[in-house]
C-alpha positions in Angstrom: -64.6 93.0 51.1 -63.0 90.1 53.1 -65.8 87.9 53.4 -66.7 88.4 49.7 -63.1 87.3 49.0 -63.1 84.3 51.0 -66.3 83.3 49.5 -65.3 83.8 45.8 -61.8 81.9 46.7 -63.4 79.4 48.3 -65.5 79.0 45.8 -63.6 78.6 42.6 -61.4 76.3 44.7 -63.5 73.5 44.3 -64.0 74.4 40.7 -62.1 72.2 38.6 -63.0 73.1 35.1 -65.3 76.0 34.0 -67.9 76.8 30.8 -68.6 80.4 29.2 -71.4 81.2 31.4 -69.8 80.3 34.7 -67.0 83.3 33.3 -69.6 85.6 32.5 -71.4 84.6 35.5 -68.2 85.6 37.5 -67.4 88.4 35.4 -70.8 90.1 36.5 -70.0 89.1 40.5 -66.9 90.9 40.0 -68.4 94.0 38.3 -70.6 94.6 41.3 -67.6 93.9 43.9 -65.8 96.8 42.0 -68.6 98.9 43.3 -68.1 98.7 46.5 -65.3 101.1 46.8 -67.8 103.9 45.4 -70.5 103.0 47.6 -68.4 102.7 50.9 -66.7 106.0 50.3 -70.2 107.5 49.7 -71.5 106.1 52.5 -68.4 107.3 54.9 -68.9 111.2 53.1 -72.2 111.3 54.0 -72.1 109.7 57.4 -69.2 112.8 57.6 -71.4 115.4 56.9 -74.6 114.1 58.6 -77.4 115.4 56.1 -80.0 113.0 57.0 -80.7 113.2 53.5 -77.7 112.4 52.0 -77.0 109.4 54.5 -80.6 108.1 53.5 -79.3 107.9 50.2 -75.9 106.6 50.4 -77.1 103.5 52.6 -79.7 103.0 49.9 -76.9 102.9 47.8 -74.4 100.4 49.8 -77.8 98.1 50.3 -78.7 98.1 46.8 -74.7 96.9 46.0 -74.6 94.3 48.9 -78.1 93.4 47.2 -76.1 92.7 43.5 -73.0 91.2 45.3 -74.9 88.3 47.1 -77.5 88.1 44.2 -74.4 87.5 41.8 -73.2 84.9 44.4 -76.5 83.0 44.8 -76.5 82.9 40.9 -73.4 81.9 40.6 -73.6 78.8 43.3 -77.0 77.9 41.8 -74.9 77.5 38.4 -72.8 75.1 40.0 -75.1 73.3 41.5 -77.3 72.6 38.6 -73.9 71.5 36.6 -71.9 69.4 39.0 -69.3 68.8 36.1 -68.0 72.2 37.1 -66.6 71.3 40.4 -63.9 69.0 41.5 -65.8 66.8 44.1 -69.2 64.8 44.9 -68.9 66.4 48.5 -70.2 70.0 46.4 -73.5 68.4 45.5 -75.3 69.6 48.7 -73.1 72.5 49.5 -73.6 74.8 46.6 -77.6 74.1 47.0 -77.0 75.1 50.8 -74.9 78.2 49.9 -77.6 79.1 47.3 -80.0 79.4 50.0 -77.9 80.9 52.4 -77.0 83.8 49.6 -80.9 84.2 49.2 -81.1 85.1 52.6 -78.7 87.7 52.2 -80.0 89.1 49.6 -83.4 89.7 51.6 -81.6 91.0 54.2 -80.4 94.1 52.3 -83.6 94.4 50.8 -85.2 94.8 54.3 -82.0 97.1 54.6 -83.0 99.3 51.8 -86.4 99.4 52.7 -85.8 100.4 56.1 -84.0 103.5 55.0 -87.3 104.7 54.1 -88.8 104.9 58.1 -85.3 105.0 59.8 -81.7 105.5 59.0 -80.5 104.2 61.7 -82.5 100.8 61.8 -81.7 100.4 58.2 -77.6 100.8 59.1 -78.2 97.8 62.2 -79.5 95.6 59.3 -76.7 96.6 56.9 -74.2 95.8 59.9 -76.5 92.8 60.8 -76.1 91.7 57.2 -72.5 92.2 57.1 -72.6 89.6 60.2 -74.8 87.1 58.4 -72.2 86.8 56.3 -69.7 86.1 58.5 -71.8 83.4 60.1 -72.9 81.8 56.9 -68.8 81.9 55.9 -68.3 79.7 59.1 -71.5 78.1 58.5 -70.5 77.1 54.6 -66.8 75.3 56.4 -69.2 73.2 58.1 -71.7 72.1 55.9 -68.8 71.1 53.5 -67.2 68.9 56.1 -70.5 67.5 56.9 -71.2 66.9 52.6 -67.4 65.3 52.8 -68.3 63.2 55.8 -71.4 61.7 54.1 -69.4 61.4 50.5 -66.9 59.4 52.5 -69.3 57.3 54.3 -71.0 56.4 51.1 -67.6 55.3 49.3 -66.7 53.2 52.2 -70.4 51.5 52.4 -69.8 51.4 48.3 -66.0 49.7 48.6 -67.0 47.2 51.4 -70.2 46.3 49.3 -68.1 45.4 46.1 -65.2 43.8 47.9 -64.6 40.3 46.7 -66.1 38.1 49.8 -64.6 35.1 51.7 -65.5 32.9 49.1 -64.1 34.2 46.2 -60.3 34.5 47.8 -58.8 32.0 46.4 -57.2 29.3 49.4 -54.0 27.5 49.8 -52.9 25.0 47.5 -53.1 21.4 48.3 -50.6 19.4 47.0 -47.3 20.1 45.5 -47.2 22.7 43.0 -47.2 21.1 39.5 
């Protein structure tokens, strides 16, 4: 639940004004977050009990609401990438498009998750888990492909500045002669 909160802060951080379907859009991402708490305690009761049967299902469960959760978040950073007007800085153009991706992956992640559940419980849990650390890598991952989008943003409005600075020529030189 961490992660998913550093994420979503992170993301409406650089959100500087928003439209009905980014709230609606966000409203859905937060439906599926509330979830969690029902699938985790599932999962924990079943896991307690060790019915093979039972744990089958309750992973199936937790994958299929990690599934929603990063599906809602590739959703939503596709939005904002499609209408930069939304967010507060040029340097977001390439990073919602990367997060996009990167929330794509995710979501195929749990899928394989789900699916494994079906031949083994237990290889089904390592991708859950190695979801879980997919996330935490693509958190670190999304700090630097923002400084890298911030780098190239400033880079372009220094090349832009220098290009459009009045030259040499134009400044206009001393006076010669007394001033009239």
């Amino acid at each position: 639940m961490g992660v998913v909160w550093l994420f979503h802060h992170d993301l409406f951080a650089s959100v500087k004004t928003t439209s009905i379907w980014l709230n609606i859009l966000n409203l859905v991402l937060i439906f599926v977050c509330s979830l969690l708490n029902y699938a985790t305690s599932l999962l924990s009761t079943a896991i307690a009990t060790g019915n093979g049967t039972d744990m089958a299902a309750a992973f199936g469960i937790y994958d299929v609401n990690a599934m929603a959760i990063s599906a809602a978040f590739m959703v939503l950073y596709f939005y904002l990438h499609r209408h930069p007007k939304l967010y507060s800085s040029p340097v977001f153009d390439g990073y919602f498009g990367w997060m996009s991706r990167s929330a794509g992956i995710s979501v195929l992640i749990y899928a394989l998750a789900l699916a494994a559940n079906f031949w083994s419980i237990q290889l089904g849990a390592a991708l859950l888990i190695g979801g879980v650390i997919f996330h935490a890598l693509a958190y670190a991952g999304s700090a630097h492909s923002y400084r890298r989008s911030r780098r190239k943003v400033l880079r372009e409005a220094r090349r832009q500045a220098l290009k459009d600075a009045p030259g040499p020529e134009s400044e206009p030189g001393p006076q010669s002669g007394p001033p009239a």
